[in-house]
N, C-alpha and C positions, 0 to 999 in steps of 0.2 A: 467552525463546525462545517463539515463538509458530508454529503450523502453516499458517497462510492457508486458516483456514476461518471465516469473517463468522460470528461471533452474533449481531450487532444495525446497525441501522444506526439511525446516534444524528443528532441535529438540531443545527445551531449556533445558540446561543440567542443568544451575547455574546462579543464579541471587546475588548479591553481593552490596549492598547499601554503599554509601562513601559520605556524606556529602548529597548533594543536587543529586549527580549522581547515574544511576544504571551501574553497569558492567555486561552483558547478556552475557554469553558462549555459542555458539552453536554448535552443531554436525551434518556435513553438508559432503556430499560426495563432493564437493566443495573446503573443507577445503588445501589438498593437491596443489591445484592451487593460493591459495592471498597468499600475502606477506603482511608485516606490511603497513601501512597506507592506503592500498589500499582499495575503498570505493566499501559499498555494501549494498543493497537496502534487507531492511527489513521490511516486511508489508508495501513495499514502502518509508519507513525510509530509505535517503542516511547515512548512519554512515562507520566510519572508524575501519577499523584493528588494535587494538592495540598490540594483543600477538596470538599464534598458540602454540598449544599443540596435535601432533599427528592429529587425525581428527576431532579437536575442534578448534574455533576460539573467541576471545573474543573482542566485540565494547565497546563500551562507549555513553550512552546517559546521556543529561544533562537537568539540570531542564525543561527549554522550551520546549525539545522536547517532555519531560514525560508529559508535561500538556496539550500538542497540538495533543496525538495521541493515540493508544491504546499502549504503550508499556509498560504503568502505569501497564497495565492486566494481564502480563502476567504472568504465573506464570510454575513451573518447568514442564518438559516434553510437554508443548504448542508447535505445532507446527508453524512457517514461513514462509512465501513466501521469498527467495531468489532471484537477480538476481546482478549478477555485472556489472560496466560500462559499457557502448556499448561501444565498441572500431572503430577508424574512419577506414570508408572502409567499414564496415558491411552492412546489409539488413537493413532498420528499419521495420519490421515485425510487432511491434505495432502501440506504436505515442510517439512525444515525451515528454518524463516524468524526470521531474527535482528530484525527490526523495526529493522533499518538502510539507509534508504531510497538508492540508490546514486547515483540521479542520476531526474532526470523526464523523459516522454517527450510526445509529443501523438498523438494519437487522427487518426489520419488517412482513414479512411474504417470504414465500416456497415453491414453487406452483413447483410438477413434473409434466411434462408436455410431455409421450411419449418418456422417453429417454434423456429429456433435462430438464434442471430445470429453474425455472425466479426466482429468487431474486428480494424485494422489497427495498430499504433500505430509509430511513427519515434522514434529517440534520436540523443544525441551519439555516435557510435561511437569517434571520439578520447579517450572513457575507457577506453579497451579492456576494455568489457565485454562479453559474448560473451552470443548463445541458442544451443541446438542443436536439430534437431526432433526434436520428442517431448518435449524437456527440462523443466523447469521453470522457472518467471518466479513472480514475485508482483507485479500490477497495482492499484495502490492498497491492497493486505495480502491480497490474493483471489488463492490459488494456483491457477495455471491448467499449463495446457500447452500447451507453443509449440509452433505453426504454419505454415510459410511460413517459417521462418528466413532472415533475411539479414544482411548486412553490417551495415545499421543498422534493420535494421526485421524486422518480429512478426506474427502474427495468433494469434489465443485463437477458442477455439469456446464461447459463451456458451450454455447450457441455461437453460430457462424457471427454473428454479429459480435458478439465481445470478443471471440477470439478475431478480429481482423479490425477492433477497432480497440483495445486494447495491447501490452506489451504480452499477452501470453501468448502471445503466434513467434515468441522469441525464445519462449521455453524451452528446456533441457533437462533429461532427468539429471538432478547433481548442481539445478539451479540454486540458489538462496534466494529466497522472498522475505517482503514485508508481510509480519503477521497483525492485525488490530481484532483483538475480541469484542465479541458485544457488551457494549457497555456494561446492561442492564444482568448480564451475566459473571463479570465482574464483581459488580456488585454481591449480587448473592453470592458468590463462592467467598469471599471478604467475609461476608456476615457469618456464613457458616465456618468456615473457622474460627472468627473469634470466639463464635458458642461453644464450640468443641473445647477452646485454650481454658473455659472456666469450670 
């Protein structure tokens, strides 16, 4: 369980292909704090610790998760949004976020606005996943609050602080993101369909 608040944003050092899996090494000021299996939230992706090298750490993604997210993209020196578990006890300071990426979106326009930036970004809407405004989203593991809600598309209001301590100060219109919907909206849209199938 993770909240969608960035601790670090980590470097791609090594990418490393093994059948159907990729192996991602990253170089994260972070790195000195996990231990092996301990899970961590990449562009929202929960993936696990498999080895540590000094101030490198290296996950493991597998087929599914390469076709359901951007991590297909990445390629060396790309930077990440990191964040590790919440641990109980804590603030939740964002909302809460399963680090299960639901489907990817693209960045479709940039708008600076005074200081502050809006991001537009467009999905599949044929997953029937839902925004509402004011709601909650998480945009590569960075909990935000949606904007403009539509049918299939979004905007985020980006503050100097997230965009310069997260990976959206690397955006491009024509990027691919991680999208994760609000759980608790999920839910309902589930429910209401089943109602509708009877």
């Amino acid at each position: 369980m993770f909240t969608g608040i960035i601790e670090d944003i980590g470097t791609i050092t090594k990418l490393q292909n093994e059948n159907t899996n990729l192996h991602i090494t990253v170089k994260s000021n972070i790195t000195p704090e996990l231990k092996i299996d301990q899970s961590v939230a990449h562009n929202g992706v929960c993936l696990t610790v498999v080895s540590l090298n000094n101030n490198e750490y290296t996950v493991t993604a597998i087929k599914e998760t390469l076709d359901k997210t951007n991590l297909s993209y990445l390629k060396t020196g790309d930077k990440v949004n990191l964040e590790r578990a919440m641990k109980l006890g804590d603030r939740l300071d964002g909302h809460i976020v399963q680090g299960h990426v639901d489907q990817t979106g693209v960045c479709k326009a940039i708008t600076e606005e005074n200081g502050s930036w809006v991001f537009t970004f467009e999905y599949d809407s044929s997953l029937n996943n839902i925004t509402i405004e004011k709601g909650s989203i998480t945009v590569n593991g960075t909990s935000l609050t949606v904007v403009n809600s539509a049918n299939n598309s979004f905007s985020v209001a980006i503050i100097p602080y997230t965009y310069n301590h997260t990976n959206f100060n690397t955006f491009k219109v024509g990027t691919v993101i991680n999208l994760e919907f609000d759980v608790l909206g999920k839910y309902v849209t589930k429910l209401v369909n089943i109602n509708q199938l009877k």
